[in-house]
N, C-alpha and C positions, 0 to 999 in steps of 0.2 A: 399740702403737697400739690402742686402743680397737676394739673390734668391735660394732656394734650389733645387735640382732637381726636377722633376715632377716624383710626385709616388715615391718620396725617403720609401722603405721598412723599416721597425722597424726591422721587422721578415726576415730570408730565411726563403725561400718555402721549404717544408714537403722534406724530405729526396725521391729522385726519385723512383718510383716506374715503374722502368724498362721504362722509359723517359727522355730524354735529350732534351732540344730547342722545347719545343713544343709551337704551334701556332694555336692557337683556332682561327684564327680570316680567314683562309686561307682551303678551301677544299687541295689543293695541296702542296706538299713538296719537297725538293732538294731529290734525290736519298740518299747522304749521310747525312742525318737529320733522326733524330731518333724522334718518337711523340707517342701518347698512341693506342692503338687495340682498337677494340670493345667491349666491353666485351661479348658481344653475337652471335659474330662470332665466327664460327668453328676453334676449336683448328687444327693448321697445323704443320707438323715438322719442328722442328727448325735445320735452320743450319748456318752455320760458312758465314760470308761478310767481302769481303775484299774493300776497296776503288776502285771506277772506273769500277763496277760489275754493271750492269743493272737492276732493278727490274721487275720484272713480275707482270701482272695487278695485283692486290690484294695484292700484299706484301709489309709488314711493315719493318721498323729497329726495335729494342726493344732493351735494357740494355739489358745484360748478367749481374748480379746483383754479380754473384758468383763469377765474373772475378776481383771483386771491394771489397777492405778492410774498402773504405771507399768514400762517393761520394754525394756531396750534391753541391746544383745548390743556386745560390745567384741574384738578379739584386739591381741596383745603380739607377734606374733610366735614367738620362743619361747614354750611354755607356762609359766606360775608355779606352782610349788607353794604356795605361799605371799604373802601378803599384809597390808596394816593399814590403817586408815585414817585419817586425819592428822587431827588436829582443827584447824576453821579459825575464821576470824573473822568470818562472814558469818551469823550468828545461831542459836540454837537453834529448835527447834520448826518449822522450816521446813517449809511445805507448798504453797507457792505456785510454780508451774511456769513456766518451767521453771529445774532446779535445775543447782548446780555445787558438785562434792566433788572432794576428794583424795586421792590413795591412794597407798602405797608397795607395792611388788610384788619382786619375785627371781623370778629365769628359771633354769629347768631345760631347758640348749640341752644338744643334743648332744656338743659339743665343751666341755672346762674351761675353755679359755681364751677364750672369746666369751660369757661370762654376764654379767650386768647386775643392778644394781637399777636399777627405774624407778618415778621420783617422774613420775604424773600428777595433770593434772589435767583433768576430764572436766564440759563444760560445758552446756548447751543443751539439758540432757534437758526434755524434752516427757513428758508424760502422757498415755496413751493415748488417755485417753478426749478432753481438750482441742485433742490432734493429729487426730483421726478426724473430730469438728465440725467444726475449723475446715478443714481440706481441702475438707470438701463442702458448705462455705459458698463456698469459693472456686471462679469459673468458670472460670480461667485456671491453664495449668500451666506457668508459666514456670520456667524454673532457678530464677531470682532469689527466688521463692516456694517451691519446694523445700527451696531452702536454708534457708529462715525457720526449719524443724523438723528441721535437718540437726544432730546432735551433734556433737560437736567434742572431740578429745583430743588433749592439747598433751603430752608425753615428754619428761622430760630423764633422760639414765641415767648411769648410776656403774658402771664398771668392774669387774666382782668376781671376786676370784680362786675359784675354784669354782663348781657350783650352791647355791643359797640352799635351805638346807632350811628356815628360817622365820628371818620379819622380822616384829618388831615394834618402835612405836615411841612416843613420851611426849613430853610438852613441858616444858620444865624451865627457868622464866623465861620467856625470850619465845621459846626456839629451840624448833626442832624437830628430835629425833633419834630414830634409827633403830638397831635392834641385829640382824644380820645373823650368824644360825649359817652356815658355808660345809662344803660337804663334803669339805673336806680339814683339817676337824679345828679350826677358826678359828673365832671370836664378833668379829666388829669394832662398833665404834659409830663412826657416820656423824652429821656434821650436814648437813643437809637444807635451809638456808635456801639457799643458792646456787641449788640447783635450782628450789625454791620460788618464788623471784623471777624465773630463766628461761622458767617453763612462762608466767608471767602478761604474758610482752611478745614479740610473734615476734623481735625485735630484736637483744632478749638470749639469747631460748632460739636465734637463730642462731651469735650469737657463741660461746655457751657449747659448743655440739657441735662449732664447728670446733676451739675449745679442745683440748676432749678427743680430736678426731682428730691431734693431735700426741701423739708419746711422749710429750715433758714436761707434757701437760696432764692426766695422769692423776690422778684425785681419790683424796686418801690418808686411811683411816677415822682417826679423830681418839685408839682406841685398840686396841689387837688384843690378846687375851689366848688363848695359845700352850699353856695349862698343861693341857687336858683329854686326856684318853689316845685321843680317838676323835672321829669327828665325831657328833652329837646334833639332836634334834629340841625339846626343853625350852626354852622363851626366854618369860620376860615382866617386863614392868617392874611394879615398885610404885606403885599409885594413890594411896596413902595416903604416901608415903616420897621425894619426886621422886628421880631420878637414880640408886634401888635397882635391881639387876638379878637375876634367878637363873638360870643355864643348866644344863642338865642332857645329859649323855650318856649315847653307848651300849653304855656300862661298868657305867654307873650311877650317874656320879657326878654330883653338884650343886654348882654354887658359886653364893658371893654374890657381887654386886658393890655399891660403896658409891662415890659420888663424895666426893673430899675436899674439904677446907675451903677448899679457892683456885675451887672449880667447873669445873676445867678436865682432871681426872686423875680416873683411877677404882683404887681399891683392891679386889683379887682374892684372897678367903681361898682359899689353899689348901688349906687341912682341907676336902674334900669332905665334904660329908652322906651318903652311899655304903648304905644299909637295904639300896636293891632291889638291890645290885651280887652277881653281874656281870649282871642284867638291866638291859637299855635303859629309861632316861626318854624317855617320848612326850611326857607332855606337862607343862608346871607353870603354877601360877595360883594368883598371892597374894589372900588377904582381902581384900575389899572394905573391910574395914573397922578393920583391925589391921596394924600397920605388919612385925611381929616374924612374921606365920602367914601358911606357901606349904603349899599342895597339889600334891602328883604325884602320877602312876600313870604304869605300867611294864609290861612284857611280862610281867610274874611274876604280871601279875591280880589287884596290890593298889592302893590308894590311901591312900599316908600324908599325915600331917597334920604340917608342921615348928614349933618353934619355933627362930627363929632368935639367940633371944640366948643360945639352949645350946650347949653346944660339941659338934660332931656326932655322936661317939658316942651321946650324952643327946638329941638333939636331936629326935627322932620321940615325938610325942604319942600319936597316933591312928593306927588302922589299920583297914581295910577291904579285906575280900575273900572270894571262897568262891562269888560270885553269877556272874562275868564267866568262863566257859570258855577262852575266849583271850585276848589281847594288851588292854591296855586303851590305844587312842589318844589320849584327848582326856578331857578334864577342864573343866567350865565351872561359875565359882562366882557364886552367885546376886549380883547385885550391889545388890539391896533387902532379900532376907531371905537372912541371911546364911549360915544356919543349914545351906541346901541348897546341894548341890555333884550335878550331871548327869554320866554317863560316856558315852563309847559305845568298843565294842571291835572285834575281829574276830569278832566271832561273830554280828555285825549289833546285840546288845542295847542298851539306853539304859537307864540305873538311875538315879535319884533316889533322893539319899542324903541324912538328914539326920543334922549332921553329931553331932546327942547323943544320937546310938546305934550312935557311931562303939564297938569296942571292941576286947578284944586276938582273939577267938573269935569264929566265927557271925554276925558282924554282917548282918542285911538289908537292902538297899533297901526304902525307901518306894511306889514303883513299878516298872517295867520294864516295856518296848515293846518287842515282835520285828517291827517294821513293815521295817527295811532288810533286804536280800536277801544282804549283802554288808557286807565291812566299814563302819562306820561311821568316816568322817576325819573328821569334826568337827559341832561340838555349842556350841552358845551360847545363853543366855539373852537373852533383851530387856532393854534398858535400862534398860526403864521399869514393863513390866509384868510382875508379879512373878512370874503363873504360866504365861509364854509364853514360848517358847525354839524354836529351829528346829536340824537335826542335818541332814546330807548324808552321803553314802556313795559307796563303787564301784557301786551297784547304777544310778549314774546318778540316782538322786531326792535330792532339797532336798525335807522334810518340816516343816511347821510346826505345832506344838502349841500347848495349852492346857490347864491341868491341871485347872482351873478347870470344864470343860464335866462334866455330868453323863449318861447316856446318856437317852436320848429314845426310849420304848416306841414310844411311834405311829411314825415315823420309821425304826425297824427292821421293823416290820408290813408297811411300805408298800415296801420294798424291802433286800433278803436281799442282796444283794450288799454296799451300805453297811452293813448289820447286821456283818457280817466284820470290817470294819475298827474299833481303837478309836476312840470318842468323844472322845477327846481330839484327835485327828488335824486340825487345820486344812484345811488345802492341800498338796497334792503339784503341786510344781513338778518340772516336767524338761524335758530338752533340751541338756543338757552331757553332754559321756562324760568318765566320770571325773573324779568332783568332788572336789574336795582340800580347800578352808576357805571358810568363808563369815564373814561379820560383819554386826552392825545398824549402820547411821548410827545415830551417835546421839543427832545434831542432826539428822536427816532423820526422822520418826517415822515406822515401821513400814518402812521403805525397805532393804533389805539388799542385800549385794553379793556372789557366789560366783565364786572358780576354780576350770578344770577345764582337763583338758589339752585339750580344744575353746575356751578362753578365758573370759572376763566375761561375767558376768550383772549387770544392775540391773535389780532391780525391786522393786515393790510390790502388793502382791496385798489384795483386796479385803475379806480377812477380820483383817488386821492395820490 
């Protein structure tokens, strides 16, 4: 029988009211954890915190609300280490409030046998600044008008045998599917229209979970490939290639996946790609723009470059490494110039690398950031804009760049504390503990979404 999260939400929580991670249950808090004031303590001046800054007895974090286009907090119950986000039908370029996205997730519960994927969808978000007006235009606080700016998130889950070490997913014709590494050693691919169709009718998403509270209504992934020697973190589809897959483990090994010619079956080369073995694949990410070239990096602190129509032995082009002291987690390849590929490791570093100065020796990055304190878990570019990317870490901060920015003399003169930080540095977002992966809408412009074992973030910040 199915088990579902404990405390699985119907609803997000109330859009934040100048709060992120807060924890009722704890007199005490991390320096970098933001939670509610008193409302009866004396108003004090507020001023600017940067990561790593000491608090003084009596001082709180708070939202800066104004800094935020849009920002609302979600939990799952179990926490997810991972997540994707579904492309839907309701238009690009969307900027009009309030929005509604989808997202596929995997839970890391305590017990194996109570884990889920969960296909939401999350609807009502309001915009800070559109929600904060029209409140105090209104002189009445009735429920019925509460509700008007109350989010809403609708769950349907899938059974999964293990935690979800990472899910991603692609659309291939008109479905939508999902590729689910499990930690016992398992890759399944799932289709997701069932669900999809549940979350958008309470109707059906009732029927469908009674469903699944029978034994026999348990949903069965559509195909399970059994052959890796280990369970692995490495999973992404090909954008250029529909229905291509490549998983990587923490052996070392890589495979392809290829659907066949009827669409309904997938073929798994067993000849692993195997460079970094026996080091762990963190993480893989094919070309933007080449159906045949995948990127990994690996605990060994390099990043190869694949050609896949070699047979694996031959099959590594390029290499990089020499710059990253530790584990390299995350790998993000530019998805307009295609040329740069970003890392971030455990050593907190983020390197920009471009990719024709990749070589067998000595190769450098083009840049590097020591702004995380703490491992870096993940690192992505924007959409759209070619030299903005944002990276999160254990250190608790969501960082948003811009490579684009140049430094600004007067600007430094006038305050020594931002003089420290690079110029490239956007916005420091925080208020999750332990943050695991984030993503851009990429039909939401500049809107991103992060998990952390405190749960969801949406938001949208002011300088994106």
């Amino acid at each position: 029988m199915p088990v579902y999260p404990e405390n699985m939400l119907e609803e997000m929580e109330e859009p934040m009211e100048g709060v992120a991670n807060e924890d009722e249950s704890s007199e005490n808090s991390d320096d970098e954890s933001m939670q509610d004031g008193d409302e009866n303590q004396k108003e004090t001046e507020s001023k600017v915190y940067l990561p790593g800054q000491a608090l003084e007895e009596g001082e709180e974090l708070a939202v800066d609300k104004s800094a935020y286009r849009l920002l609302h907090h979600a939990q799952s119950g179990a926490p997810c280490l991972s997540f994707d986000i579904i492309p839907d039908d309701l238009g690009n370029c969307r900027e009009s409030y309030p929005l509604t996205m989808y997202i596929v997730a995997g839970t890391q519960a305590a017990k194996t046998h109570i884990n889920n994927l969960l296909v939401m969808k999350m609807s009502n978000l309001y915009g800070t600044r559109q929600h904060s007006e029209d409140s105090e235009s209104e002189s009445s606080d009735s429920e019925d008008e509460n509700d008007e700016y109350k989010p809403i998130m609708n769950v349907a889950p899938i059974k999964h045998q293990g935690c979800v070490n990472r899910v991603r997913c692609t659309k291939l014709g008109e479905t939508i599917l999902a590729a689910s590494w499990s930690e016992l050693g398992r890759v399944n691919i799932w289709n997701l229209q069932e669900q999809l169709s549940a979350v958008e009718n309470p109707s059906l998403l009732t029927a469908y979970r009674n469903k699944c509270d029978k034994a026999s209504g348990d949903i069965k992934p559509l195909y399970t490939f059994k052959g890796h020697l280990s369970e692995g973190f490495g999973l992404d589809w090909c954008c250029t290639e529909p229905g291509t897959l490549a998983s990587g483990d923490c052996k070392g090994n890589i495979h392809i996946w290829r659907i066949d010619s009827s669409g309904t079956s997938w073929h798994v080369d067993q000849r692993p790609y195997n460079s970094h073995a026996p080091h762990s694949v963190e993480d893989l990410q094919w070309s933007p723009n080449e159906k045949n070239v995948l990127a990994s990096c690996s605990v060994d602190k390099s990043i190869k470059i694949w050609d896949t129509r070699a047979s694996p032995q031959n099959a590594c082009m390029l290499t990089a490494s020499g710059t990253h002291t530790a584990d390299i987690n995350v790998i993000s390849w530019n998805p307009k110039e295609s040329q740069f590929i970003i890392s971030g490791g455990d050593d907190g570093l983020l390197c920009v690398w471009d990719l024709r100065q990749f070589g067998a020796n000595g190769t450098s990055p083009v840049a590097t950031f020591k702004q995380h304190t703490a491992p870096v878990t993940t690192v992505e570019w924007h959409p759209t804009e070619t030299t903005v990317f944002a990276s999160g870490g254990a250190d608790d901060v969501i960082a948003q760049w811009d490579l684009s920015v140049e430094v600004d003399r007067t600007e430094e003169s006038q305050n020594s504390e931002l003089a420290k930080l690079p110029p490239q540095l956007l916005f420091i977002h925080q208020g999750q503990s332990d943050v695991k992966e984030l993503h851009w809408h990429s039909q939401c412009p500049g809107t991103m979404i992060s998990t952390a074992h405190s749960g969801f973030n949406i938001f949208r910040t002011i300088s994106i």
